[in-house]
Structures are given as C-alpha cells and as structure tokens.
C-alpha positions as CSV (number, residue, x, y, z in Angstrom):
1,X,-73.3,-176.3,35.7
2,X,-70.0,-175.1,36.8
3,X,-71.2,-175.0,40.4
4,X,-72.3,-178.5,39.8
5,X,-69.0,-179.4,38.6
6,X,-66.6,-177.6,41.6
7,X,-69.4,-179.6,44.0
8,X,-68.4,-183.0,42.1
9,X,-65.0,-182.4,42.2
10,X,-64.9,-181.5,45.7
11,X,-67.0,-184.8,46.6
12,X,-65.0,-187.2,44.5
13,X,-62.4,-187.5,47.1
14,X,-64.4,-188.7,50.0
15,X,-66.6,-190.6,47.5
16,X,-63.1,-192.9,46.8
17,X,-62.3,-192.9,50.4
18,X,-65.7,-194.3,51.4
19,X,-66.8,-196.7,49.0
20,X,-63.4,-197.9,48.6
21,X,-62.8,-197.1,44.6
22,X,-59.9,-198.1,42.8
23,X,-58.2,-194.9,41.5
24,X,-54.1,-194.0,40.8
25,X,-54.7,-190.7,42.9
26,X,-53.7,-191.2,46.6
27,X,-56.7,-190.3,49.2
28,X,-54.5,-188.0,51.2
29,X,-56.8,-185.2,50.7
30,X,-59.7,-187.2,52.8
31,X,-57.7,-186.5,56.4
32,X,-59.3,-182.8,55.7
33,X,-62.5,-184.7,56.4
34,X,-63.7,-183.5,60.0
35,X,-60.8,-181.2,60.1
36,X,-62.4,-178.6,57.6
37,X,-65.7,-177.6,57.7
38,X,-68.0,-178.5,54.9
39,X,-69.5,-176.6,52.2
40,X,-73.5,-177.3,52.7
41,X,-75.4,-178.9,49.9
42,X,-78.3,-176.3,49.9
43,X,-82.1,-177.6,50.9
44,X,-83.8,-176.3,47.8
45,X,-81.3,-178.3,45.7
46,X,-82.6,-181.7,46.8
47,X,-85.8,-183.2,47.4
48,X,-84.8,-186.7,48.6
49,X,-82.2,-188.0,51.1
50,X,-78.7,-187.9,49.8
51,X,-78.0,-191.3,51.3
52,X,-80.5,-193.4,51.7
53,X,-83.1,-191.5,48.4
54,X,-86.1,-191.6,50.1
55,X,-88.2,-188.3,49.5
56,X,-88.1,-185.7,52.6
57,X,-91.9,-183.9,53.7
58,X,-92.6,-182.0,55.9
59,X,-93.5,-184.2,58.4
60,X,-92.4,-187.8,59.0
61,X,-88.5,-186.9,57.0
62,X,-87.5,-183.8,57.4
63,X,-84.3,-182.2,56.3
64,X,-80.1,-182.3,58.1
65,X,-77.3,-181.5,57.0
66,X,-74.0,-184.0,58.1
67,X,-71.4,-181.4,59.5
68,X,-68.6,-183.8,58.0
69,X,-69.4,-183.7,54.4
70,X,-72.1,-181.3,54.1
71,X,-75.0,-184.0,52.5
72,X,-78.8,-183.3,52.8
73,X,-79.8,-186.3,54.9
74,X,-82.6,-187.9,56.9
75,X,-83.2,-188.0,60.6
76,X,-82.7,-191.7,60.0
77,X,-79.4,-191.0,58.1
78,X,-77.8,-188.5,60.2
79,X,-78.2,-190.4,63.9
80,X,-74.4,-190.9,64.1
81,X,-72.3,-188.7,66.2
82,X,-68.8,-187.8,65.5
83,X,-65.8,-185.7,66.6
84,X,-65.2,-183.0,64.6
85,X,-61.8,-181.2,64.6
86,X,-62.8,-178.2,63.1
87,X,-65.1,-177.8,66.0
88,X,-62.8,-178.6,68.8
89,X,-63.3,-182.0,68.6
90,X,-66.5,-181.8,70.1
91,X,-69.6,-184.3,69.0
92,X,-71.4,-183.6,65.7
93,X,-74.9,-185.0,63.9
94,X,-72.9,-187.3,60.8
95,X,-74.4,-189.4,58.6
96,X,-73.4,-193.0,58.4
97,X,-70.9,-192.7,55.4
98,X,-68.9,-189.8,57.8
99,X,-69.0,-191.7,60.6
100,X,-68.0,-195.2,59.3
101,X,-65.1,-193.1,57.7
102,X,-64.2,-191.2,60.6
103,X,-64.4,-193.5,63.5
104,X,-63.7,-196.9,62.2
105,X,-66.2,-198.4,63.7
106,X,-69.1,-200.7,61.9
107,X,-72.7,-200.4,61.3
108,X,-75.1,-203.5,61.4
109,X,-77.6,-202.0,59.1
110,X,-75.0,-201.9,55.9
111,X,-76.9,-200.6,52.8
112,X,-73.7,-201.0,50.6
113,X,-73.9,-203.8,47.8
114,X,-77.3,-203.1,46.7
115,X,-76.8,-202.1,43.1
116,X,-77.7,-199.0,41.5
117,X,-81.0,-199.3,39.4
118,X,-81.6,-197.2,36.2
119,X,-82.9,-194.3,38.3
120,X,-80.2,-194.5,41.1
121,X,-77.7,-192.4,39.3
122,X,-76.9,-188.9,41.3
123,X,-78.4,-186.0,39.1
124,X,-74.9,-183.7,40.0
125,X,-72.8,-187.2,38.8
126,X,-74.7,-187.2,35.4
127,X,-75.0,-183.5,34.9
128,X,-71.1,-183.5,35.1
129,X,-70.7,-186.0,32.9
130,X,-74.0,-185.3,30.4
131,X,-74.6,-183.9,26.5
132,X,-77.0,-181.5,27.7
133,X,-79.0,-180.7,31.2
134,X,-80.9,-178.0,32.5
135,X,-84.1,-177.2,34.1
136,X,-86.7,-177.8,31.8
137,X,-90.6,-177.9,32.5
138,X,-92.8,-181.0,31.5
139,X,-96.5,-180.0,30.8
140,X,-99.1,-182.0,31.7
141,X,-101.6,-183.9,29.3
142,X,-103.7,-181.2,28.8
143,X,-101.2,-178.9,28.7
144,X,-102.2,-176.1,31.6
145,X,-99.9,-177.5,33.9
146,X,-96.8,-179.1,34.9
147,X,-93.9,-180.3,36.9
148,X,-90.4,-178.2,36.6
149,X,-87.5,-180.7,37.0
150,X,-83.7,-181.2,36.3
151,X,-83.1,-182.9,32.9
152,X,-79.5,-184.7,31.8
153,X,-79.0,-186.9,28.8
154,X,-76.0,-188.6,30.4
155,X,-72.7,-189.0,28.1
156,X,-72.7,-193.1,29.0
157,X,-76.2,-192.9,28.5
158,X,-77.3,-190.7,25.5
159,X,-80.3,-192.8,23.9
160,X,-82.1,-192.1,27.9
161,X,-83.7,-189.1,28.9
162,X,-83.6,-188.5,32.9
163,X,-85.6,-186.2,35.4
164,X,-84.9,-185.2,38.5
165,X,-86.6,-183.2,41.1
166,X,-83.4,-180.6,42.1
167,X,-80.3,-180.7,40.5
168,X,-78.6,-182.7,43.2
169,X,-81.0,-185.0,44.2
170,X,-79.3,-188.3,44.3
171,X,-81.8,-190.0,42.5
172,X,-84.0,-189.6,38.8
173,X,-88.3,-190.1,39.3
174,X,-88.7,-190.8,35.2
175,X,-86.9,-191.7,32.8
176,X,-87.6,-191.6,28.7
177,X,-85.9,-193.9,26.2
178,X,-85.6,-191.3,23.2
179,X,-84.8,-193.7,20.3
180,X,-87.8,-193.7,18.2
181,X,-89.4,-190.6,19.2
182,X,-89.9,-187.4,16.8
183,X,-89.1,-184.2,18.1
184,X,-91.4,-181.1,17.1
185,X,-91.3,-177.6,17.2
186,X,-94.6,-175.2,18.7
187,X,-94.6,-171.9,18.2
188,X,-94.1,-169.9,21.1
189,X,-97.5,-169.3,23.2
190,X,-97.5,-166.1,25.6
191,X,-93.6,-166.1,26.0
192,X,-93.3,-169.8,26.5
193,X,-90.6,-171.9,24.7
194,X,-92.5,-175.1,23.6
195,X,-91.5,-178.2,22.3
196,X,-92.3,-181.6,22.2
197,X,-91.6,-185.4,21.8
198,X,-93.7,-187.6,20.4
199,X,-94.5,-191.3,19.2
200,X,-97.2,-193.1,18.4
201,X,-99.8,-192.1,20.8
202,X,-97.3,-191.1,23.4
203,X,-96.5,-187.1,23.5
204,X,-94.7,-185.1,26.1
205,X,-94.5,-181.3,25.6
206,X,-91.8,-179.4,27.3
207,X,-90.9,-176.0,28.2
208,X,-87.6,-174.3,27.8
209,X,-86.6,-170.7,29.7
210,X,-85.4,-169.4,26.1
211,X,-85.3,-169.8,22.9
212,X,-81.9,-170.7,22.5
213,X,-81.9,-173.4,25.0
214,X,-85.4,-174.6,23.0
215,X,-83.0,-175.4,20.2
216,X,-80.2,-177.0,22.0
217,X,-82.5,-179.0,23.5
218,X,-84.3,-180.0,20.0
219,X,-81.2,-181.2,18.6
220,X,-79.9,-182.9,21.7
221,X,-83.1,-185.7,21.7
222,X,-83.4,-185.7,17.8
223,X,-79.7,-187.1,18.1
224,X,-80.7,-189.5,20.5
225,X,-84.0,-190.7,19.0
226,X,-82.1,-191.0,16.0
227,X,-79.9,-193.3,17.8
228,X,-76.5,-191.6,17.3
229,X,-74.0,-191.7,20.3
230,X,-70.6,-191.0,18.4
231,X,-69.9,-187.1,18.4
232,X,-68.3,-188.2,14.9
233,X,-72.1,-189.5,13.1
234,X,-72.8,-185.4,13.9
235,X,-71.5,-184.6,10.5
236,X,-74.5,-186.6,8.4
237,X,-77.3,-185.3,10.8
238,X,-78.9,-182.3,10.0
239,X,-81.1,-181.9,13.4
240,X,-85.2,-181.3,14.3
C-alpha cells in the first residue's frame, strides 16, 4: 500500500499537467518530465494497457514501457517518439500522453472525452483512496479453484466491491454491489482463510492470506452491505 501510495503521488503531477485538472498547486514540477528518468511501473503489476485498458497477451499486445513517465503500454500506445533530456536528447519509444505533453504537437486519434465507466477507475487511484484493499482470492463455484485479484472498496464508493487483475492495472474486470449481501464465516480448510458473501442464490467465497486480514475483510463488506458509509454510524454496528 505505501508503495502504491509514493507511485500515486509521484504520478499526480503529470496526471494535472496532461489532462489539464484544475488544482491551486502550480505544475512546475512537470519540466522534470523527460529531464529525469522514470521509475518503471513493473510488468507483473499490470495486466492491461495503462492507456488505452485493453488486456496485453502474449501475442498480438505485448508489453513497453514509455521512457518519459514510466507507464506499462501497448505497441499501439507507445508509437510516439520523443526527445529525452536525460538521455542526451536523443529519440525515445513515448506513449501519446508524453508525447502530446512534451512536444506540443496534436494527435488525430484523441481518446480524451470519453468518460470513465464504473470499471474505468485506476486500481493504484482507488487503493489510495479506499477503506480496505488487498489481494484476495475468489473461488470458483465449486470451490477447487479460483482467480487471485486486487480488491478495493473505494472511500467514494464504499457500498461497491471492485477487482482487479494487478494492483495497478488501470482498469477493474468485476465489480459487486455489497448492500444486501450477508457475510459468513468458514472455518479454516487446510490453512486457507475462508469467507464468503452471500444472497439469495448468489454466493462468492473468498480467500484471505491470514487470519487477521479474514476479519478486516468481514467487517469491511458487512459495513457496506449494511449500507453504512459515515465512519460516525461505526459506533451502532457490531460487525459479521
């Protein structure tokens, strides 16, 4: 989390800079763009484009990283070149954000305007801002398998549960409304942490790494799906 949080705060600059936010804080520090060179995003931390969200394989999209700011892009992302003047102002693979920013110049195929769905919120933005995330694992129906994901309930958001791939993909694959549901407890089953949600005929079992993060966990969505978003209704609610 504190990783998460350095990585957000480094970003935030160039975020205002590019998509031209309103904020009180001058954007001096964005002239260190190109001039100092970037700490990577890692590859394992992402499983999608960092620009344009669509899923990298193997194949067809495979992964970059923009030498300006350090993103996980696309080939399709990252065909901009740009002079770098950490690099002695030689030509460097950018993504479009960077080089828009750094060269002044336009791009005809503009994805800016199109508005962020549900999904579309950045997993590193939400963690930094969330009541609870972490890696969790979410069984499968019949409970011998599953998928292992990064899951936030966002602070502006606290009645959703989202899941994301890596904790900095810029994107969420699923997300669960929580009011409603009950949350149980399971009894540990050869060293696993289990839990679960349930309603009606709906049930989705989850597995924590410990114990103690089983519990924060419980009470976090019994909050939720018992519809409480003020810190200050905490004192009437007793938890799972």
């Amino acid at each position: 989390q504190d990783a998460i949080d350095r990585k957000e705060k480094r970003s935030e600059t160039f975020k205002t800079a590019v998509h031209g936010l309103e904020t009180d804080t001058p954007a001096l520090k964005t002239e260190e763009l190109g001039r100092r060179a970037p700490q990577w995003v890692r590859d394992n931390l992402v499983t999608m484009c960092m620009r344009c969200k669509e899923p990298f394989n193997a194949i067809t999209r495979r992964r970059h990283h923009c030498r300006a700011c350090g993103y996980v892009v696309c080939a399709r992302c990252s065909d901009y070149k740009a002079e770098l003047q950490y690099d002695g102002n030689r030509p460097n693979r950018v993504c479009q954000e960077c080089y828009i920013f750094l060269t002044g110049h336009t791009v005809l195929e503009e994805r800016e305007g199109r508005h962020k769905g549900i999904l579309e919120k950045g997993a590193a933005e939400v963690s930094s801002r969330s009541l609870l995330c972490s890696s969790l694992q979410l069984l499968d129906k019949n409970g011998k398998g599953g998928t292992r994901g990064w899951f936030v309930i966002p602070q502006d958001d606290p009645l959703v549960l989202y899941i994301y791939a890596a904790p900095q993909d810029v994107r969420a694959h699923t997300s669960i409304p929580l009011l409603g549901y009950q949350v149980r407890d399971m009894p540990q089953s050869e060293s696993r942490h289990l839990f679960q949600l349930a309603q009606s005929r709906q049930v989705f079992t989850f597995v924590a790494d410990t114990e103690e993060l089983k519990q924060r966990w419980m009470k976090a969505m019994a909050r939720s799906a018992a519809g409480i978003t003020d810190p200050e209704e905490e004192e009437d609610f007793a938890g799972p």
